[in-house]
N, C-alpha and C positions, 0 to 999 in steps of 0.2 A: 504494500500500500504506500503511495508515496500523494503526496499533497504540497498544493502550495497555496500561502495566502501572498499578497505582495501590497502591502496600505503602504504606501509612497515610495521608499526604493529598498525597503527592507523584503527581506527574502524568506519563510520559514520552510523547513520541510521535514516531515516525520517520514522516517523509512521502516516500516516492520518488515522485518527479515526473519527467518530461520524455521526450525521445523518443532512436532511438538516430544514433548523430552520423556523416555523410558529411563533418565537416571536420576540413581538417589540424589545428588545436588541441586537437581532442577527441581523435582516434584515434593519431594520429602522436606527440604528449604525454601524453598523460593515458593513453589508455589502459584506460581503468577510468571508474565511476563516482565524480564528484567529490561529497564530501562535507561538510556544513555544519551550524552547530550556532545554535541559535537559542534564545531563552527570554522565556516570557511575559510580554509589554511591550505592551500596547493603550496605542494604535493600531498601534504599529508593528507587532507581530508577536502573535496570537492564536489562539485553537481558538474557532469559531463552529461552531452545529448548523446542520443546513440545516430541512426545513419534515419530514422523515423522522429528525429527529435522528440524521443521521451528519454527524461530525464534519469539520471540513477547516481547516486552518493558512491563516489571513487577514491581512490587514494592510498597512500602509504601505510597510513594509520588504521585506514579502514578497512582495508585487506588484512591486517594484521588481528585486528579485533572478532572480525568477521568469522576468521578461520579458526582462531580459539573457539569463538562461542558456538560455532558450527562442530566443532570438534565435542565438547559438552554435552550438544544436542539436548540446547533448552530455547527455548520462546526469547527471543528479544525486540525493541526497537531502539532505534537510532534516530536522533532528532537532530536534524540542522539547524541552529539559530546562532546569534552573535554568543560571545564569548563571556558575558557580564551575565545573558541571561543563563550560561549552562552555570558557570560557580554558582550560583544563585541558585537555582533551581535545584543543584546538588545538595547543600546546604539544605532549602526547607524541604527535601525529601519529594517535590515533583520528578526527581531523576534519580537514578542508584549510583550514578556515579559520571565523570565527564571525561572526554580525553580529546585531544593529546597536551600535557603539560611537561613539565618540569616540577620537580618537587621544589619546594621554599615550605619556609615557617608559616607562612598566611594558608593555605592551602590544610598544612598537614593541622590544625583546630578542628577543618571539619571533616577529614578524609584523609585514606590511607594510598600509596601509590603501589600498581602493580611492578611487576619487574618490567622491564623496561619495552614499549615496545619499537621504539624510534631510537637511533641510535644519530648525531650528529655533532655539527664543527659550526659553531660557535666565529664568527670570522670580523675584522676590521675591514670596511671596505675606503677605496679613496681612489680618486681618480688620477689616470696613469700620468707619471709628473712630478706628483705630489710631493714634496718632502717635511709631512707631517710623520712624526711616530708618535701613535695613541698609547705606547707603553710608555713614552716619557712624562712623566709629571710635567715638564717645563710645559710641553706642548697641549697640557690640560685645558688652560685658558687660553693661547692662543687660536686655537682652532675652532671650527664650530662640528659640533656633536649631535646626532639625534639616534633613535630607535624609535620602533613603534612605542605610540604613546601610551602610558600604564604598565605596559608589559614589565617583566623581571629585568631585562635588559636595561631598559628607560631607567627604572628604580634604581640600578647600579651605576649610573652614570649619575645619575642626579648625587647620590651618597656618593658618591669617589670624588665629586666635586669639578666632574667636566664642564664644559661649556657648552649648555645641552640648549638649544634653538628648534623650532618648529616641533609640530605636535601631528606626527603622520599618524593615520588611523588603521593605515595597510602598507604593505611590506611595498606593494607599488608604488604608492606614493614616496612612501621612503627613497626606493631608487629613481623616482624622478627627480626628487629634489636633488639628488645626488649629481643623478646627470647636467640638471640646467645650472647646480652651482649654487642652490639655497643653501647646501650644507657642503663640507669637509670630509667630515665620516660619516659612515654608516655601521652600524652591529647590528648583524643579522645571519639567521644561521645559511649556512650556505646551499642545500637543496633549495628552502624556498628563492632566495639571489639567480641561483640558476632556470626555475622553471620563470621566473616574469625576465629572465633577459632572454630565454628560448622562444617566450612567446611574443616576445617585438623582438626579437630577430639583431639582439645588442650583444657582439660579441665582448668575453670576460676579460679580453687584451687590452678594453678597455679602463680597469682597473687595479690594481694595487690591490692584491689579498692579503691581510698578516692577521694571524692565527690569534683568537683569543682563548678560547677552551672549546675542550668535545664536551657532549650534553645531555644526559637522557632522558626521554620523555614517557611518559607512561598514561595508563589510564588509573583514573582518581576516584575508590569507591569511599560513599560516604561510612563513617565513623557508626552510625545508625542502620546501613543497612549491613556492616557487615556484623556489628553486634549481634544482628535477629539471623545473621547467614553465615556463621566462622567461620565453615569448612569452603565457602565459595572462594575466597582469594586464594588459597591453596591450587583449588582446580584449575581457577584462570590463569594461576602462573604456570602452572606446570602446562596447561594446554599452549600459551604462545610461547613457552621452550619450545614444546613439540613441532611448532609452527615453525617456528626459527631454523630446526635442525631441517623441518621436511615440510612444508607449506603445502596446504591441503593432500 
């Protein structure tokens, strides 16, 4: 079942996937179909059309999710919405849990992280030329700094005391400010950097990579739901191992 509503340029989409479940975790715990909250992040997680333009929730993250809980063989859905409303949603228990993140302090209050299912690099970006180094303190203030706005990234630059300018809402925006010259740096992890320079056709000769850290990202069940389901994160870990080692 997939759905959209669209009130002015926002996007929602519920995806129920999977089949109904003969195992003890699903029936005996759950119960019910598990629910998950996701939000627009290519590669990791996306609305692609197919060659009929119907649409279907794609991606890194989603593939990886997909095949664990398909591996489980329990009922779930997946819901596309912005990013504010899945923590949220996690939090008052409208979801059983959100992905894909990064663990932090703010996060693990209301939710526990699986084992990993994104694996990534973390990168400075600057255009080619440049002789800014973001690992130098001097060049803290000199330079101008952004990340997407809110994110963990953003929050680290703000506390490290960069000289953090413009407030991009998406990873796109971000590399455009990059390109026309609003900013200096960029930090941003480097699959998404490469799928919006793949999709305008920007090759990466045009800038300056230096390495800030690898990063992993997982999916994030709440505190509550795994209370009333202990034996589920076990299974979902061990299931996107199994994914890992041997995908579907």
């Amino acid at each position: 079942m997939l759905r959209f509503q669209i009130p002015l340029i926002m996007v929602w989409a519920a995806v129920a996937l999977g089949a109904s479940s003969d195992t003890a975790v699903a029936q005996s715990q759950l119960g019910t179909t598990i629910r998950l909250a996701t939000h627009d992040l290519p590669p990791y997680q996306m609305i692609e059309f197919d060659e009929d333009n119907k649409p279907a929730l794609k991606g890194l993250a989603v593939d990886m999710v997909t095949c664990a809980l398909d591996k489980m063989k329990i009922n779930y859905e997946i819901t596309l919405t912005d990013a504010k409303a899945g923590t949220l949603g996690t939090q008052t228990g409208v979801y059983h849990g959100n992905f894909v993140a990064s663990a932090n302090k703010a996060r693990a209050k209301y939710s526990k992280p699986s084992v990993p299912i994104i694996f990534e690099n973390l990168k400075w970006y600057l255009r080619k030329g440049s002789k800014i180094d973001p690992n130098d303190p001097a060049d803290r203030l000199n330079a101008r700094y952004s990340a997407k706005f809110t994110t963990s990234k953003w929050i680290h630059l703000m506390s490290e005391g960069y000289n953090v300018v413009m407030r991009p809402q998406k990873a796109d925006s971000l590399l455009n400010m990059l390109l026309v010259g609003d900013i200096d740096v960029a930090l941003e992890y480097e699959l998404i950097f490469q799928h919006y320079m793949e999709e305008r056709g920007i090759s990466e000769g045009q800038f300056i990579k230096i390495p800030f850290r690898s990063q992993n990202m997982s999916v994030h069940f709440s505190n509550k739901f795994l209370s009333a389901n202990p034996s589920f994160q076990s299974y979902f870990d061990t299931s996107v191992l199994s994914c890992t080692a041997d995908p579907r």
